[in-house]
N, C-alpha and C positions, 0 to 999 in steps of 0.2 A: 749130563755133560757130554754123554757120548755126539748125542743127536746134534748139538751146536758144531761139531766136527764133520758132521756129512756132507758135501759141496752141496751147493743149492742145484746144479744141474740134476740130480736124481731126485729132487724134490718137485713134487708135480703142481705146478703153480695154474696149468690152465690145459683142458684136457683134447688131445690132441684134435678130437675129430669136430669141432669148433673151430677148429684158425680159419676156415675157411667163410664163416659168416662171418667170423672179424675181420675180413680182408675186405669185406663185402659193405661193411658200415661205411658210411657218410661223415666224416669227421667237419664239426663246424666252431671256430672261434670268431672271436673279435680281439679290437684291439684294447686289451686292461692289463696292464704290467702291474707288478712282476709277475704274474701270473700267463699271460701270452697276450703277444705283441708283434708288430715286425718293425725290426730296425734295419740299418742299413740291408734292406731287400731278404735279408732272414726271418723265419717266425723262430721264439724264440721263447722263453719264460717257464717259471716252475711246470706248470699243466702240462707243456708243448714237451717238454724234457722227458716229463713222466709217463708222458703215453708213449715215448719211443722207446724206455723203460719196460712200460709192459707189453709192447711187442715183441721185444727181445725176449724178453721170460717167454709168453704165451708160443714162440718161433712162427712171427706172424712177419712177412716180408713185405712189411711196410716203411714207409717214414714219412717224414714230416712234410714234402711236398706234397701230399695227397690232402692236406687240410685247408680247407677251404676257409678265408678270412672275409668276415661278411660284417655289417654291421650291426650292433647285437637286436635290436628289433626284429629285422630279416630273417635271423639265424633262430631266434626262438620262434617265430611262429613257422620256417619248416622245421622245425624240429617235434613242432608239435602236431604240423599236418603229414610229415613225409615220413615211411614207414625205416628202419634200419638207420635213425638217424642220430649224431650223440652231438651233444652244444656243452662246452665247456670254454671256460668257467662258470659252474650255474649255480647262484644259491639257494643251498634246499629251505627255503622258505615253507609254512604250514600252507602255506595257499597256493603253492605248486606243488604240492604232496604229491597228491593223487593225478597230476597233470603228465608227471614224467615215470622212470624208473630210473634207481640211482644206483652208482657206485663212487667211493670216496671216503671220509672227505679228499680233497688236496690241499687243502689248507683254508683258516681263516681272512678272513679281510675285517676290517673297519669302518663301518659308512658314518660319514660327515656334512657337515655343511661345508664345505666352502666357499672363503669369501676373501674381497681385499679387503687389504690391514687398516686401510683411511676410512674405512665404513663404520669400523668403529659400530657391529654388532652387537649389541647384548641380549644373550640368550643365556638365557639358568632356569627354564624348564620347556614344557611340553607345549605348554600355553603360549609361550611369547615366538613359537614360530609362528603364530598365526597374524603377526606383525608385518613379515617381510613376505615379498616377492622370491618366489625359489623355483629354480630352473632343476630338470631330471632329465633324463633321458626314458621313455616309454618304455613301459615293462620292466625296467633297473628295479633292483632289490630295495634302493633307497627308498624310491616309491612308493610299497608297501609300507616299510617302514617310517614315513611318513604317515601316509593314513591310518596305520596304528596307533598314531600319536595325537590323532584326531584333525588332522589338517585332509582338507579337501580334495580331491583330483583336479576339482575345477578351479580348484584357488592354485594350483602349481602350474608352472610354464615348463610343457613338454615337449621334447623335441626327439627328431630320429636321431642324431648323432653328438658328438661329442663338441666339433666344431664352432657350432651355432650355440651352443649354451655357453661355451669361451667369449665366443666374442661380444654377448650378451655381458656376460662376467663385466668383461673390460670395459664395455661401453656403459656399465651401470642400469640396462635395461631391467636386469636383474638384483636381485640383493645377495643370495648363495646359491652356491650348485649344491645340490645331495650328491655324493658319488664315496667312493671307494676312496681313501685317503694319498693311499702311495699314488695309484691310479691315475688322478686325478691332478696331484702335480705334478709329474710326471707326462700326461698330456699339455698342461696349461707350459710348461718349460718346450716341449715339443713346439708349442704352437707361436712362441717366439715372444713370450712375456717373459718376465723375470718373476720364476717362482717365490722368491724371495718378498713378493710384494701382497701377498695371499697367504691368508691363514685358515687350521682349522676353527673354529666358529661357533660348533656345537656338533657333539657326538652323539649318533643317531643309535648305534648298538653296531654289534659283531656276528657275524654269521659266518657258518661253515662254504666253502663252494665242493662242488662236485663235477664229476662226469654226468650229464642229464642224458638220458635215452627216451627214443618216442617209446608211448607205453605200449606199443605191439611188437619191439622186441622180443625175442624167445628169454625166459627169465635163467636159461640155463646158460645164455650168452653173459647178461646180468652179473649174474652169480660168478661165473669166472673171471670178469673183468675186477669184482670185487676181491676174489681170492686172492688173486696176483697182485694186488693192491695192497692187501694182508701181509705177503709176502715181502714185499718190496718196503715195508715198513718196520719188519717184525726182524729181518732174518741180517745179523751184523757180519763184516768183515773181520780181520785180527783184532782187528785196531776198537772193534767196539762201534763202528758208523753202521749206521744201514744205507742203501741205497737214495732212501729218500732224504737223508739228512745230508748225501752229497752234492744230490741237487738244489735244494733251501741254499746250501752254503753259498752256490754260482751268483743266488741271488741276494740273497741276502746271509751276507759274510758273517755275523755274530752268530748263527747257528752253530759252529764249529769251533 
């Protein structure tokens, strides 16, 4: 009981003579709320919060205008060519194991199909995606998780951006999007449809996301970013919150 009494300040969350490689990383997202996003001219969302989070712990004199917002194809493959490099939000998938180096999780997502409601879908298994035309976004976690489920690369309609698989959506060129559920309409409401008119359609599975690092980061950088993460998760205020359940709450209110 003592130890819940000691300020987190004397609690060594990330060790000093490291802040200056963290200063030094490349910070890369995209646009996937609630996770990070920019709205009116902000970046903004769980991830975005939580890295400024462990800046603060780590006493790294950063913030969030230094993140670079790219679209996520872009952002993963320099992430996987350019050396000091971290892309969030990334889901640790088994077939990007060995591709990155992680720290996290930051939270769960849910990938779907989405589709409109007049399509009048019927999916009730594995098999009957192999029915519809399905629009992804290149390299997206759905992806995989599609061709786990035995559906083709060649049989999906890929695209670099979010955009184009909308208006695909809308015009019917497509039958569903795979994507991220909140995500997803969330953009499709962005992009000046009535989310209201789209449903989920079929649930593809749930995956953790992370902080992703190119894998010749120093693992001692790694490991701290992890620690602090630990931290930021573990250690409550009076009240019993921890830090990270403060930021979920921002975004999504039933947390609290």
């Amino acid at each position: 009981m003592i130890l819940v009494t000691i300020p987190m300040a004397i609690i060594p969350c990330f060790a000093a003579d490291q802040a200056f490689s963290a200063k030094n990383l490349t910070y890369i997202t995209e646009q996937f709320p609630p996770y990070n996003f920019r709205e009116e001219g902000k970046l903004q969302g769980i991830s975005v919060d939580l890295l400024e989070k462990l800046w603060e712990k780590m006493d790294v004199n950063l913030n969030r205008s230094v993140i670079k917002l790219l679209p996520w194809t872009e952002g993963y493959q320099r992430t996987l060519d350019e050396k000091n490099t971290v892309l969030f939000s990334t889901a640790r998938l088994p077939q990007r194991e060995q591709h990155f180096k992680w720290a996290g999780p930051i939270g769960p997502i849910r990938n779907v199909l989405l589709a409109k409601k007049d399509k009048n879908l019927n999916i009730t298994s594995a098999e009957d995606l192999k029915k519809y035309k399905i629009g992804a976004i290149e390299e997206d976690s759905a992806v995989q998780m599609l061709r786990d489920k035995g559906v083709k690369k060649d049989d999906l309609v890929l695209e670099m951006t979010s955009k184009s698989i909308i208006e695909m959506l809308q015009n019917e060129s497509i039958d569903a999007w795979a994507y991220g559920d909140t995500a997803g309409i969330w953009l499709i409401q962005k992009s000046g449809l009535n989310a209201s008119d789209f449903r989920v359609a079929y649930e593809l599975g749930q995956i953790d996301y992370y902080y992703a690092f190119n894998k010749e980061t120093p693992d001692s950088i790694v490991q701290s970013f992890q620690q602090t993460l630990d931290c930021i998760d573990s250690s409550k205020d009076k009240n019993g919150v921890t830090d990270y359940e403060k930021i979920l709450s921002k975004y999504i209110p039933a947390m609290l």
